[in-house]
PDB file of N, CA, C and O in Angstrom:
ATOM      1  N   UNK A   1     115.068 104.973 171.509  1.00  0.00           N
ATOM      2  CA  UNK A   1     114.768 104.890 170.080  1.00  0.00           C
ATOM      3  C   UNK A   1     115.688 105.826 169.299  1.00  0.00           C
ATOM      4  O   UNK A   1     116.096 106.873 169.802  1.00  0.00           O
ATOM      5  N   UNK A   2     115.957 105.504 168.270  1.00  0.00           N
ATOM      6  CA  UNK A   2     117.104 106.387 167.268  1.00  0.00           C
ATOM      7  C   UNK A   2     116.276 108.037 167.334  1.00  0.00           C
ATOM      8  O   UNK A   2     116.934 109.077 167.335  1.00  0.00           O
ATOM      9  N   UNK A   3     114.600 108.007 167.391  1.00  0.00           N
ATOM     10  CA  UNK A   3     114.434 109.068 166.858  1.00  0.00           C
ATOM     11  C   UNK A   3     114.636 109.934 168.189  1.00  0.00           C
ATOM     12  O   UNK A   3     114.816 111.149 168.107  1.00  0.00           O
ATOM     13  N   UNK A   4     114.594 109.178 169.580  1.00  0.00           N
ATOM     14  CA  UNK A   4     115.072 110.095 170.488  1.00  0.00           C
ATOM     15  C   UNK A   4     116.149 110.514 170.726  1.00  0.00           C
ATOM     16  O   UNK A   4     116.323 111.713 170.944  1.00  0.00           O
ATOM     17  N   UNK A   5     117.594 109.208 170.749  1.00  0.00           N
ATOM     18  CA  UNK A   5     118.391 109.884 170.668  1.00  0.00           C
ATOM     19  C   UNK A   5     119.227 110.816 169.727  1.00  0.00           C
ATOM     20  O   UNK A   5     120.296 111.306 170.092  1.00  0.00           O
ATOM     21  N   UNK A   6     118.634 111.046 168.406  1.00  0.00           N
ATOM     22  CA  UNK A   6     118.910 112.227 167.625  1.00  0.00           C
ATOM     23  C   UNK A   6     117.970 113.636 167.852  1.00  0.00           C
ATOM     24  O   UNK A   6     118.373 114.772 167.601  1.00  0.00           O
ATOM     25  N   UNK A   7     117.078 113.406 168.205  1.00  0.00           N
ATOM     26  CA  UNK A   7     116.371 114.893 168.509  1.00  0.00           C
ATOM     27  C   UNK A   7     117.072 115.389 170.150  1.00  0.00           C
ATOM     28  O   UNK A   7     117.064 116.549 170.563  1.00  0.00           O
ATOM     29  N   UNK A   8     117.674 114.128 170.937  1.00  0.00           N
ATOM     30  CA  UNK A   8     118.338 114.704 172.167  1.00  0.00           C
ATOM     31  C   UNK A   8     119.120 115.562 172.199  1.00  0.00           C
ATOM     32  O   UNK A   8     119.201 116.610 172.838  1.00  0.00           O
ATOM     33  N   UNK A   9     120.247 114.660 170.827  1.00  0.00           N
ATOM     34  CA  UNK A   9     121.934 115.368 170.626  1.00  0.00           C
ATOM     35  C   UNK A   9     121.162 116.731 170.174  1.00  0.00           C
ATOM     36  O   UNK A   9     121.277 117.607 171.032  1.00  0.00           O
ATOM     37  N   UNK A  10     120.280 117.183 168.848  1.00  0.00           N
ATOM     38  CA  UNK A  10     120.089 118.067 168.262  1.00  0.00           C
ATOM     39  C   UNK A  10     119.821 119.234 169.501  1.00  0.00           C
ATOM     40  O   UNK A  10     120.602 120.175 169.644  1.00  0.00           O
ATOM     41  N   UNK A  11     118.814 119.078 170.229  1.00  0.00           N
ATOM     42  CA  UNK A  11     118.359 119.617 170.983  1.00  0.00           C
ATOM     43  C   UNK A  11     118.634 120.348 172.546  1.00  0.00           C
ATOM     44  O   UNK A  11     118.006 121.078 173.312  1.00  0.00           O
ATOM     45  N   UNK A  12     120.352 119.481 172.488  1.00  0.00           N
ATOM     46  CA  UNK A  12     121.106 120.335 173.406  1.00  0.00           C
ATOM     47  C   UNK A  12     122.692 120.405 172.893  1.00  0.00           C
ATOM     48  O   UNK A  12     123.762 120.448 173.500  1.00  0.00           O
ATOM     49  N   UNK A  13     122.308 120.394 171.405  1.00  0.00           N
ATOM     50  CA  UNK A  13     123.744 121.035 170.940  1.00  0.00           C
ATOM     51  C   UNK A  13     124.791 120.120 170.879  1.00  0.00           C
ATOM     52  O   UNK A  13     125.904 120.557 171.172  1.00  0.00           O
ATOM     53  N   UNK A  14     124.678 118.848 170.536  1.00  0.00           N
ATOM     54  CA  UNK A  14     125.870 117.743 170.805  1.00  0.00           C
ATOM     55  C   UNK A  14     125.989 117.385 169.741  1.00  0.00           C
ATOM     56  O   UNK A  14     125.518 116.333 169.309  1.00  0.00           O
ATOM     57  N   UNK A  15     126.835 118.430 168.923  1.00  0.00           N
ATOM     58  CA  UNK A  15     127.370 118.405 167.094  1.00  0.00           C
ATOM     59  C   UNK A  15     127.777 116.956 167.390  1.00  0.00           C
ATOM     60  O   UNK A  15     126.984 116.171 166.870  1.00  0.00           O
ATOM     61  N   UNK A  16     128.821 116.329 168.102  1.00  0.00           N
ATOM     62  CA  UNK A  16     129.867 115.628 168.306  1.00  0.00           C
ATOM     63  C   UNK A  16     129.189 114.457 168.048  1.00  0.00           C
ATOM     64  O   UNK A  16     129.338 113.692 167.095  1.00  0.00           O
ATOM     65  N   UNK A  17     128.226 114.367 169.234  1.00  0.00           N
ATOM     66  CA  UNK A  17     127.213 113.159 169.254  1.00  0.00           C
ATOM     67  C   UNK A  17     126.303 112.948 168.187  1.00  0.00           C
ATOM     68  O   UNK A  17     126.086 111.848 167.679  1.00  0.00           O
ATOM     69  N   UNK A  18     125.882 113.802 167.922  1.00  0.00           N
ATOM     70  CA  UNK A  18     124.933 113.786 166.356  1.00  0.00           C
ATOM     71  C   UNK A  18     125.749 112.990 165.099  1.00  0.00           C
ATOM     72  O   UNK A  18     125.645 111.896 164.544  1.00  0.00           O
ATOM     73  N   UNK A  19     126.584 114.131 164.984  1.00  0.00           N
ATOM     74  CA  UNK A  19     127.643 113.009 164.227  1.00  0.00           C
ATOM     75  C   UNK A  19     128.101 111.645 163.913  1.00  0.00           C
ATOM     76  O   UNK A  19     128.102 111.105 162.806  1.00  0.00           O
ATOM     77  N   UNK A  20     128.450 111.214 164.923  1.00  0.00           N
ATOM     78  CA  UNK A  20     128.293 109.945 165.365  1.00  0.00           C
ATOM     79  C   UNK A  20     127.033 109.201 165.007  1.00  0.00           C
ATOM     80  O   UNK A  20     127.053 108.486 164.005  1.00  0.00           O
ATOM     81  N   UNK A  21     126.016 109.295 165.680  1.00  0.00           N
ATOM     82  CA  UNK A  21     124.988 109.073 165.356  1.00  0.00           C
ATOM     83  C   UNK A  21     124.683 108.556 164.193  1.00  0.00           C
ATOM     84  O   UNK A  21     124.628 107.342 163.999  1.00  0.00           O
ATOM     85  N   UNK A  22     124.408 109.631 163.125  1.00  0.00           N
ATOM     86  CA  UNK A  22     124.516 109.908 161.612  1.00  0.00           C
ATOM     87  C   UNK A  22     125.526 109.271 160.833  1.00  0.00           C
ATOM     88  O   UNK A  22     125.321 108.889 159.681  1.00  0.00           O
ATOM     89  N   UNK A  23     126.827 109.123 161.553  1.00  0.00           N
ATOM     90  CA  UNK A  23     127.951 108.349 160.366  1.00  0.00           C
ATOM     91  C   UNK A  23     127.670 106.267 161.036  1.00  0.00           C
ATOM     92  O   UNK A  23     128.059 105.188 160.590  1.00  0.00           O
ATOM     93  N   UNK A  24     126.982 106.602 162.017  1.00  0.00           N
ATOM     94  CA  UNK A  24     126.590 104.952 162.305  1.00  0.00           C
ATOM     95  C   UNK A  24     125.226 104.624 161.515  1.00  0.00           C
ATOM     96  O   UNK A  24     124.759 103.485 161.541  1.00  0.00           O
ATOM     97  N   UNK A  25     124.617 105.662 160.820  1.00  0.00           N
ATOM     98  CA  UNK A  25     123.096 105.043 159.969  1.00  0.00           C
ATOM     99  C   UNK A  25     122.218 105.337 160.282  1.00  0.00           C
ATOM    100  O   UNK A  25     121.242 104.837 159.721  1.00  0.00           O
ATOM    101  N   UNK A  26     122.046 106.124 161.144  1.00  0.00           N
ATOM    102  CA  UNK A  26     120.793 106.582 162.175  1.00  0.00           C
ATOM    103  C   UNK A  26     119.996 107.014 161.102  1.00  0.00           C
ATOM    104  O   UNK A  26     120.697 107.637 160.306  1.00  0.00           O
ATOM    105  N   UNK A  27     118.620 106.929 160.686  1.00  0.00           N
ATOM    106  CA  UNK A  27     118.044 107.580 159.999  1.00  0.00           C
ATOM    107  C   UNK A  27     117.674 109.357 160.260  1.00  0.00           C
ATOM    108  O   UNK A  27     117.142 109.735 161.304  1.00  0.00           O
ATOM    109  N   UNK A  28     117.955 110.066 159.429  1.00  0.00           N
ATOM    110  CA  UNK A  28     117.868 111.313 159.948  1.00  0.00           C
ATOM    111  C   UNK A  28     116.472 112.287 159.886  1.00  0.00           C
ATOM    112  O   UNK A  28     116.288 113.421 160.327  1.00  0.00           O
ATOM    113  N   UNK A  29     115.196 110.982 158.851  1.00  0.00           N
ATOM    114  CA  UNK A  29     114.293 111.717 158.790  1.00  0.00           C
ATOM    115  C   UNK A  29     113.046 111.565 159.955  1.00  0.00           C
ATOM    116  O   UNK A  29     111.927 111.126 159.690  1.00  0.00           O
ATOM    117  N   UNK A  30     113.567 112.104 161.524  1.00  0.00           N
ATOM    118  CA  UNK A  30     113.004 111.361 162.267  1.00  0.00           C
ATOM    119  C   UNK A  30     111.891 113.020 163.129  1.00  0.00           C
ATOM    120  O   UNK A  30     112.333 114.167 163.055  1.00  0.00           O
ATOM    121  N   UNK A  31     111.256 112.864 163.457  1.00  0.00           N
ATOM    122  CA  UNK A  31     110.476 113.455 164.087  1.00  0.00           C
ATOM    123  C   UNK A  31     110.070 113.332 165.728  1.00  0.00           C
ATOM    124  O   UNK A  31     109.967 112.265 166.332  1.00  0.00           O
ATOM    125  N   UNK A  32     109.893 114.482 166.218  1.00  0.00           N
ATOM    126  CA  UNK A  32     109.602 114.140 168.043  1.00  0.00           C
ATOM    127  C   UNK A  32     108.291 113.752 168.129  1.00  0.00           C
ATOM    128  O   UNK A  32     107.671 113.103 167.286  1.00  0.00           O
ATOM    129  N   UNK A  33     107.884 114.179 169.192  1.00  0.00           N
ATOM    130  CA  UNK A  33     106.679 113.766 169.477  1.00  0.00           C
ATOM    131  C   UNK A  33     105.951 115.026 169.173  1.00  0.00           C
ATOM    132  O   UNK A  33     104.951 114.849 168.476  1.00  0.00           O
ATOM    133  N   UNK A  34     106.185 116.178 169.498  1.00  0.00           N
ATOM    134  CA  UNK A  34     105.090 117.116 168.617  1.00  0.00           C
ATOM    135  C   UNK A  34     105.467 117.294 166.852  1.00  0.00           C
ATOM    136  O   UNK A  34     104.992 118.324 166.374  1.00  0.00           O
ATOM    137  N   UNK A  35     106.223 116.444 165.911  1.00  0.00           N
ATOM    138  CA  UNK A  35     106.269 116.371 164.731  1.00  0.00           C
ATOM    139  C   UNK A  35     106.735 117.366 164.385  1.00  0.00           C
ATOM    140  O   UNK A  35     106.317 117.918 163.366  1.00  0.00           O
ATOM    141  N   UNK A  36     107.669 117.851 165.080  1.00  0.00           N
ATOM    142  CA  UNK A  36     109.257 118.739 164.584  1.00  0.00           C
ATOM    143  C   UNK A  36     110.613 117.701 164.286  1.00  0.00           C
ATOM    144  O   UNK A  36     111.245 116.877 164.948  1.00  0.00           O
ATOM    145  N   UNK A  37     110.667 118.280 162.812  1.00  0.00           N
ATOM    146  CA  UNK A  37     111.905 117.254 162.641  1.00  0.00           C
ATOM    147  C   UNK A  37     113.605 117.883 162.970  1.00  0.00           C
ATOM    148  O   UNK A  37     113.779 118.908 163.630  1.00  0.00           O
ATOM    149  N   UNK A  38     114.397 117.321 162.567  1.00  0.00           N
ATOM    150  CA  UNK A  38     115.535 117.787 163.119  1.00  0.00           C
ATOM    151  C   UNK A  38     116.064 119.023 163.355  1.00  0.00           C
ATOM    152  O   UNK A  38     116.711 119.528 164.272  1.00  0.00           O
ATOM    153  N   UNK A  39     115.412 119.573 161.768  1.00  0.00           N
ATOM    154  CA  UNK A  39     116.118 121.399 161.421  1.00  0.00           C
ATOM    155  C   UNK A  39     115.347 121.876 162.206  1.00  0.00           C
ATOM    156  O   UNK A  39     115.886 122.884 162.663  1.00  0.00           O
ATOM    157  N   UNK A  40     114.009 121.677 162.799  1.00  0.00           N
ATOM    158  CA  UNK A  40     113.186 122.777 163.308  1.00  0.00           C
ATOM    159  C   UNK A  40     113.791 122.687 164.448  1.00  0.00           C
ATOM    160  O   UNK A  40     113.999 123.804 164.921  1.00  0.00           O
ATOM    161  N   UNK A  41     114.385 121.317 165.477  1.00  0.00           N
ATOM    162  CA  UNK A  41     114.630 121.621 166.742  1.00  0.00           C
ATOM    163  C   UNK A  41     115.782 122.676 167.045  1.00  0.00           C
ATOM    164  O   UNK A  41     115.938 123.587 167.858  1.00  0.00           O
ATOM    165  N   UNK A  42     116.625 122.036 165.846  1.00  0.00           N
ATOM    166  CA  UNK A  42     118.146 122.807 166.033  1.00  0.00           C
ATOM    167  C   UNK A  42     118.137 124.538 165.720  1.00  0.00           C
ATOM    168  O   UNK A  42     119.030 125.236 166.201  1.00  0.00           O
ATOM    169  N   UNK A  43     117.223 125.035 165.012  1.00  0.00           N
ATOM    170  CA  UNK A  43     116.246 126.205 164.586  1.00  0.00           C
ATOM    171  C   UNK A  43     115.809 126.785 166.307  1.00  0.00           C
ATOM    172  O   UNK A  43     116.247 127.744 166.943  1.00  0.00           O
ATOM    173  N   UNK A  44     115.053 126.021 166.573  1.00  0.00           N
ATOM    174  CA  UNK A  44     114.219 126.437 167.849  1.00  0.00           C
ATOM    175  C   UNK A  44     115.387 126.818 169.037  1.00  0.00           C
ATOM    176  O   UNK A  44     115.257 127.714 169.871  1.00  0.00           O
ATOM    177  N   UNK A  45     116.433 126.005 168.914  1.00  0.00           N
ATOM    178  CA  UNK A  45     116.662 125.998 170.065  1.00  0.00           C
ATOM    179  C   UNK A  45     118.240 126.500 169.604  1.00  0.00           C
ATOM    180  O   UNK A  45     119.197 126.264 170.341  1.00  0.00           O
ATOM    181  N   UNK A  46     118.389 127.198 168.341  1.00  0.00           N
ATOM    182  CA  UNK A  46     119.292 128.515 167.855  1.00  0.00           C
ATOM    183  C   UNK A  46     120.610 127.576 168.517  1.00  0.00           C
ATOM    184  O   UNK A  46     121.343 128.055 169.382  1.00  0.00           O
ATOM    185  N   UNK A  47     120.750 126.485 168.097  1.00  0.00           N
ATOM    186  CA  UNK A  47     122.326 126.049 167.369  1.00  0.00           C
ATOM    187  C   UNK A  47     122.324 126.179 166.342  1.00  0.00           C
ATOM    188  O   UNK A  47     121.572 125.613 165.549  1.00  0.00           O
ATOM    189  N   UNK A  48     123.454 127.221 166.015  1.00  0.00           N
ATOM    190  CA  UNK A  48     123.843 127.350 164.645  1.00  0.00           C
ATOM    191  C   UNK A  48     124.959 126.136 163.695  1.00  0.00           C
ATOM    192  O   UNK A  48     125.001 125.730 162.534  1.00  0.00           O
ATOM    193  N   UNK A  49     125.730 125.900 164.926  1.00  0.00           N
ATOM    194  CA  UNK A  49     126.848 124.817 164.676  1.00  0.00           C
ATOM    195  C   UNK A  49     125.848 123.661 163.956  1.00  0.00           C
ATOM    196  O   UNK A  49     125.842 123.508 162.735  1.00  0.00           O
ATOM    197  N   UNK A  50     125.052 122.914 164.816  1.00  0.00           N
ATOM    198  CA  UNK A  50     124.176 121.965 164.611  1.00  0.00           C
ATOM    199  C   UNK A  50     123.002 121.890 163.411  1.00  0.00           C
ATOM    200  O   UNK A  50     122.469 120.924 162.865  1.00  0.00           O
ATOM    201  N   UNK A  51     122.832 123.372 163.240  1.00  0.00           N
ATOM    202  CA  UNK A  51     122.142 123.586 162.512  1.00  0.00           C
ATOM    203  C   UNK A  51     122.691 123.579 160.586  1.00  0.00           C
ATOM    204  O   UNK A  51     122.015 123.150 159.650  1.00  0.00           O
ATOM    205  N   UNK A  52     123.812 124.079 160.532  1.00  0.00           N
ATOM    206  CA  UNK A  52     124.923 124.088 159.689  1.00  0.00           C
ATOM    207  C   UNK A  52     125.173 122.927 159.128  1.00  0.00           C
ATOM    208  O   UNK A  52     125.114 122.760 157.910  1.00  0.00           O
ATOM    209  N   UNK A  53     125.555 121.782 160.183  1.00  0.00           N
ATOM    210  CA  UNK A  53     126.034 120.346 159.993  1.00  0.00           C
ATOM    211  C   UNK A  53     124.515 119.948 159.195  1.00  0.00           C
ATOM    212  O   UNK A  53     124.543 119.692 157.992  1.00  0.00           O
ATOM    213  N   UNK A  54     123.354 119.923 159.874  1.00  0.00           N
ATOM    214  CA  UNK A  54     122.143 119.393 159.241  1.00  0.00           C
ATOM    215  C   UNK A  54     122.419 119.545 157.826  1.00  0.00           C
ATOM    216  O   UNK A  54     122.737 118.684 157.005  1.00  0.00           O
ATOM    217  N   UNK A  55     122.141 121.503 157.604  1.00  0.00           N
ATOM    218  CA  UNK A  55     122.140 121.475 155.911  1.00  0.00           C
ATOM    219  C   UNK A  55     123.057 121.184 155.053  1.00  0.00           C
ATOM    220  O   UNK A  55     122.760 121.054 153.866  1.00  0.00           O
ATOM    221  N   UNK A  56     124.646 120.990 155.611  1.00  0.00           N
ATOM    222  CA  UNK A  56     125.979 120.433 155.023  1.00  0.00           C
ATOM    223  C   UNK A  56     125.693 119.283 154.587  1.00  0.00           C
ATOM    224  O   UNK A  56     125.948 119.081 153.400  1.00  0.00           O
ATOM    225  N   UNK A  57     125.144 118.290 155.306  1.00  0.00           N
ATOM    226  CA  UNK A  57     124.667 116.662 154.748  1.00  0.00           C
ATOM    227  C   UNK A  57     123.274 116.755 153.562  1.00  0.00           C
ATOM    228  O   UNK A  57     123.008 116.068 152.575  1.00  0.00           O
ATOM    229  N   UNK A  58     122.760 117.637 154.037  1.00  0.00           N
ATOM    230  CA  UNK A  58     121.830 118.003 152.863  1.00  0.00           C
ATOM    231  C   UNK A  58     120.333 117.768 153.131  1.00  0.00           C
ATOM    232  O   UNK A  58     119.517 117.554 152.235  1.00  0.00           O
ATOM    233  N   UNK A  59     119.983 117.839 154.732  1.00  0.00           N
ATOM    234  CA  UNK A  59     118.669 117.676 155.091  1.00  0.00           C
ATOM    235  C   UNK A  59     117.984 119.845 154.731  1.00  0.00           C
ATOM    236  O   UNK A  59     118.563 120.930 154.681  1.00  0.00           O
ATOM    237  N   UNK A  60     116.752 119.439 154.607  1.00  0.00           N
ATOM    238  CA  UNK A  60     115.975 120.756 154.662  1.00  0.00           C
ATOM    239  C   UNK A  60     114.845 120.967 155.635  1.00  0.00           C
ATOM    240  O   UNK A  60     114.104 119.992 155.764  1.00  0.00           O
ATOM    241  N   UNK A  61     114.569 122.004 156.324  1.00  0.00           N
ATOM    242  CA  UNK A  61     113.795 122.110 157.186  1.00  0.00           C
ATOM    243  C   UNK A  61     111.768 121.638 156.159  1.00  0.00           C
ATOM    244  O   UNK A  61     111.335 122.194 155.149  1.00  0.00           O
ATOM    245  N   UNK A  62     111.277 120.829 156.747  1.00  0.00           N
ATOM    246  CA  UNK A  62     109.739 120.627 156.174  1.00  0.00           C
ATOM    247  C   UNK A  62     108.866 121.740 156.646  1.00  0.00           C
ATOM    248  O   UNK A  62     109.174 122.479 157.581  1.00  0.00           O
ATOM    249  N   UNK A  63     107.791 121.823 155.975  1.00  0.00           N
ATOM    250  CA  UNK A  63     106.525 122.606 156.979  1.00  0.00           C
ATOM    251  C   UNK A  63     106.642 122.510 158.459  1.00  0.00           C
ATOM    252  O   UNK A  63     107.354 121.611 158.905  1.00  0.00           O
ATOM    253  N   UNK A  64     106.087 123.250 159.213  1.00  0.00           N
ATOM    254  CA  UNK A  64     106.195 123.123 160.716  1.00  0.00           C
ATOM    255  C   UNK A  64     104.878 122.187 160.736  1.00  0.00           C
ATOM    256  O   UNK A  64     104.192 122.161 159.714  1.00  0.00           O
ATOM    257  N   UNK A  65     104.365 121.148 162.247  1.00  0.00           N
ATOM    258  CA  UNK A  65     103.530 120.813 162.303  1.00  0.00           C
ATOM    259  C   UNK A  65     102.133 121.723 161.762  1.00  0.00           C
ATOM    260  O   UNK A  65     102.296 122.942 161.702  1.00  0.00           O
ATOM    261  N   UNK A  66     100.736 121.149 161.357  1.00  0.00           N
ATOM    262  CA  UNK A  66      99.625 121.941 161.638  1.00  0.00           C
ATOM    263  C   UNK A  66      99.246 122.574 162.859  1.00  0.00           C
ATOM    264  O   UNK A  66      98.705 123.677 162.940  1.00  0.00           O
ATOM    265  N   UNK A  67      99.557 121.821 163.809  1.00  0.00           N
ATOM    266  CA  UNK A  67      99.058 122.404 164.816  1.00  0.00           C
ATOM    267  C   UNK A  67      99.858 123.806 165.289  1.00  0.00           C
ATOM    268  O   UNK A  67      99.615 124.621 166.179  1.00  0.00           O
ATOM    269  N   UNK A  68     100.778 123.723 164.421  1.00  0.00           N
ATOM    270  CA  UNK A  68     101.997 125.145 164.867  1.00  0.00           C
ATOM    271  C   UNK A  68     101.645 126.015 163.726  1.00  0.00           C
ATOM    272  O   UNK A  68     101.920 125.651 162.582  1.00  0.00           O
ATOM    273  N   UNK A  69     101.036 127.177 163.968  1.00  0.00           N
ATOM    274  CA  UNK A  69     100.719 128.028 163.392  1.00  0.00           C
ATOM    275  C   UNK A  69     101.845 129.483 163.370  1.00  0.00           C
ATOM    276  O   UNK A  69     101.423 130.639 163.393  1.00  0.00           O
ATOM    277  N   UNK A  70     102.835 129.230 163.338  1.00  0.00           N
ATOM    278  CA  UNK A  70     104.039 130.092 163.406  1.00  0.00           C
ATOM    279  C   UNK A  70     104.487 129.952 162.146  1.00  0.00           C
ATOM    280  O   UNK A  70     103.892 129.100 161.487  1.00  0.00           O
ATOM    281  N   UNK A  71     105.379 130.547 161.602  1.00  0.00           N
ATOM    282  CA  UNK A  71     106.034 130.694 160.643  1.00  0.00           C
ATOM    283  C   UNK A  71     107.912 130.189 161.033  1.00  0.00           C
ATOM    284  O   UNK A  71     108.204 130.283 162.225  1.00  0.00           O
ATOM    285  N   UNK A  72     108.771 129.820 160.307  1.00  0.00           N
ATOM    286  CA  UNK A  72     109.825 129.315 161.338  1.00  0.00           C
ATOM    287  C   UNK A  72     110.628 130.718 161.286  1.00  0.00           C
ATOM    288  O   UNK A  72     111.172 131.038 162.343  1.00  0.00           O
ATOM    289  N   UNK A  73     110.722 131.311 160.539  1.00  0.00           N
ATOM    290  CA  UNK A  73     111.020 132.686 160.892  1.00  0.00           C
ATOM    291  C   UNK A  73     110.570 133.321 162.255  1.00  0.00           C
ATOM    292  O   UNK A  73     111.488 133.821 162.904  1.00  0.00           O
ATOM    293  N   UNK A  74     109.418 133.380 162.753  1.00  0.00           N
ATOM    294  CA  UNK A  74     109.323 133.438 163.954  1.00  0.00           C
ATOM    295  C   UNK A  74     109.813 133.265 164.979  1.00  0.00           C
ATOM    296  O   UNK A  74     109.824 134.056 165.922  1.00  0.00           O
ATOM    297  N   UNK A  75     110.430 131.874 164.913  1.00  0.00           N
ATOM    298  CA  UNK A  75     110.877 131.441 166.179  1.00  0.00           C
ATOM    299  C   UNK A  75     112.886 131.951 166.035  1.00  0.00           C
ATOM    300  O   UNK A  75     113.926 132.534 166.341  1.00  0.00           O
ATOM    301  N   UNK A  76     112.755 131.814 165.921  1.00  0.00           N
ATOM    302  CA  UNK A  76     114.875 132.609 165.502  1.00  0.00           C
ATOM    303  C   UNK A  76     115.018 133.590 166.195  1.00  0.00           C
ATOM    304  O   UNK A  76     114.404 134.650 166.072  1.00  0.00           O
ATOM    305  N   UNK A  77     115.766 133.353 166.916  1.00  0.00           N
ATOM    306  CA  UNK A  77     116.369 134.524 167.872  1.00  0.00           C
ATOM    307  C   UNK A  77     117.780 135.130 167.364  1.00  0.00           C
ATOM    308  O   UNK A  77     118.039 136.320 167.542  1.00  0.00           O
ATOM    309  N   UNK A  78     118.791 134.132 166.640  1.00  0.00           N
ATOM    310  CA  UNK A  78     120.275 134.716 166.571  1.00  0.00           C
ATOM    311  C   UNK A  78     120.264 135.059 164.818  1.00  0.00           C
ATOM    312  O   UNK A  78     119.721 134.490 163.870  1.00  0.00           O
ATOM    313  N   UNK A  79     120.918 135.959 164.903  1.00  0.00           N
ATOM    314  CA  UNK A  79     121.441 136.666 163.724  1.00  0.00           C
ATOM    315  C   UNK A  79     121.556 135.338 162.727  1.00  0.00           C
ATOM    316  O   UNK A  79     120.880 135.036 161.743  1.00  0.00           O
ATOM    317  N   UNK A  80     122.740 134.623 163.402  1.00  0.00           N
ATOM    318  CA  UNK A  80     123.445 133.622 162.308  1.00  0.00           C
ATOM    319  C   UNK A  80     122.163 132.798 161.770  1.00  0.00           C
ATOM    320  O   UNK A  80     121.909 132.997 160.582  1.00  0.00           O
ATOM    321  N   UNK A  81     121.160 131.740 162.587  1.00  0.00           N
ATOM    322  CA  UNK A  81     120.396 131.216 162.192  1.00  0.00           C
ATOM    323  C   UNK A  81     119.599 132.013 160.969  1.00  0.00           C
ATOM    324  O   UNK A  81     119.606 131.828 159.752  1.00  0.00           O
ATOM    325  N   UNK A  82     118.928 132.952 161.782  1.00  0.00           N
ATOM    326  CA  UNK A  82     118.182 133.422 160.162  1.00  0.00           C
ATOM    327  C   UNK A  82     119.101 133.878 158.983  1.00  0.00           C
ATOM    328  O   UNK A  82     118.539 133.946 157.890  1.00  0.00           O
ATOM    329  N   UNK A  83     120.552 134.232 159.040  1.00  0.00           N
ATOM    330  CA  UNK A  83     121.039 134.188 157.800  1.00  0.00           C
ATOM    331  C   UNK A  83     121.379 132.683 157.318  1.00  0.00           C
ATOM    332  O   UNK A  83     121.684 132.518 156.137  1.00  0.00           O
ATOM    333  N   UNK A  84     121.346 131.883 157.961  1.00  0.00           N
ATOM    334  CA  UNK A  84     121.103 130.437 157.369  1.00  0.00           C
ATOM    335  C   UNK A  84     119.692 130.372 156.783  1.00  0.00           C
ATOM    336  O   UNK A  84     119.769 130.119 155.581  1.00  0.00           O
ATOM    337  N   UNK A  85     118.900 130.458 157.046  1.00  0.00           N
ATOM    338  CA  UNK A  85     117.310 130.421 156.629  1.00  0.00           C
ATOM    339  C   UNK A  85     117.121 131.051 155.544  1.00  0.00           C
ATOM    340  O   UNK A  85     116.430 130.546 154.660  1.00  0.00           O
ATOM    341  N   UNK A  86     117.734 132.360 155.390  1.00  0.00           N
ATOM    342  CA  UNK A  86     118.044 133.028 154.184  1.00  0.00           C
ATOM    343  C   UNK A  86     118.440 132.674 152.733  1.00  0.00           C
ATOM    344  O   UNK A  86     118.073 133.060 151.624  1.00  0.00           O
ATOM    345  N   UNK A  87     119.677 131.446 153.373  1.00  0.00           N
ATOM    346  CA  UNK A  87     120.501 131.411 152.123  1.00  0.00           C
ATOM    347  C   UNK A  87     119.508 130.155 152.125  1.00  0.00           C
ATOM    348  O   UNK A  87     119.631 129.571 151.048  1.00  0.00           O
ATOM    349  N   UNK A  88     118.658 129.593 152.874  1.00  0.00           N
ATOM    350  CA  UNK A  88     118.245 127.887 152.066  1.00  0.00           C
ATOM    351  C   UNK A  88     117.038 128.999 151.336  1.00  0.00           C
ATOM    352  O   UNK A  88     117.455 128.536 150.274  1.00  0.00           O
ATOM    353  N   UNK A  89     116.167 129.813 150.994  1.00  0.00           N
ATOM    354  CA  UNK A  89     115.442 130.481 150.408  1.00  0.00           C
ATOM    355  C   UNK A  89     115.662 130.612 149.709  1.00  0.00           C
ATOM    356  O   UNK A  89     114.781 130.368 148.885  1.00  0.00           O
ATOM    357  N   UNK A  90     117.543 131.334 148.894  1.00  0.00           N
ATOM    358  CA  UNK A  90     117.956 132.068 148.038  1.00  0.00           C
ATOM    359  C   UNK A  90     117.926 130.301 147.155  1.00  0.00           C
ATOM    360  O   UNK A  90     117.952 130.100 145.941  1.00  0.00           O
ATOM    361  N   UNK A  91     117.879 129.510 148.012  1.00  0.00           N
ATOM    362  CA  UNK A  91     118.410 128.440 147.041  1.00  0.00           C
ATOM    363  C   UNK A  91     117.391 127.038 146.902  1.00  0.00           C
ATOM    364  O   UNK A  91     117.552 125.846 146.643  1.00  0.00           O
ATOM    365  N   UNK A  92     116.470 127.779 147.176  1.00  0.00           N
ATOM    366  CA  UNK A  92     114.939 126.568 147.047  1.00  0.00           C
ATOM    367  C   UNK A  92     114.653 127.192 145.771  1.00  0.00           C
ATOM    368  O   UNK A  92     113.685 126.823 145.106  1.00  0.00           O
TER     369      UNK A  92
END
């Protein structure tokens, strides 16, 4: 399904493939199965590259699921990501 193979590429870092993906029509507002959408995977799993490309096209990270009671600040491990998170704040 499109929404798997875009949360795949996202989710192990395959800018290349995502790309692709995305310039063939793929819809990008797609969700996994626990209802994390694209920015949160690429977030979670601290590609910054991937993560970059997302907000360059102009997607924004949504609420996290209900059942995820975290904050997405939480989950960020690398420097770069949360200064990405930063600047979509300075600019919501």
């Amino acid at each position: 399904s499109h929404q798997h193979l875009l949360q795949h590429a996202v989710r192990h870092g395959q800018l290349e493939l995502l790309e692709l993906y995305i310039a063939a029509g793929l819809p990008t507002n797609v969700t996994d199965e626990n209802g994390y959408d694209l920015l949160h995977t690429a977030i979670f799993e601290d590609h910054a590259e991937v993560l970059a490309y997302l907000l360059g096209i102009g997607l924004r990270p949504g609420p996290l699921p209900e059942h995820d009671d975290r904050e997405l600040k939480e989950v960020v491990r690398s420097k770069r990501v949360r200064r990405m998170l930063a600047d979509i704040d300075r600019t919501t």
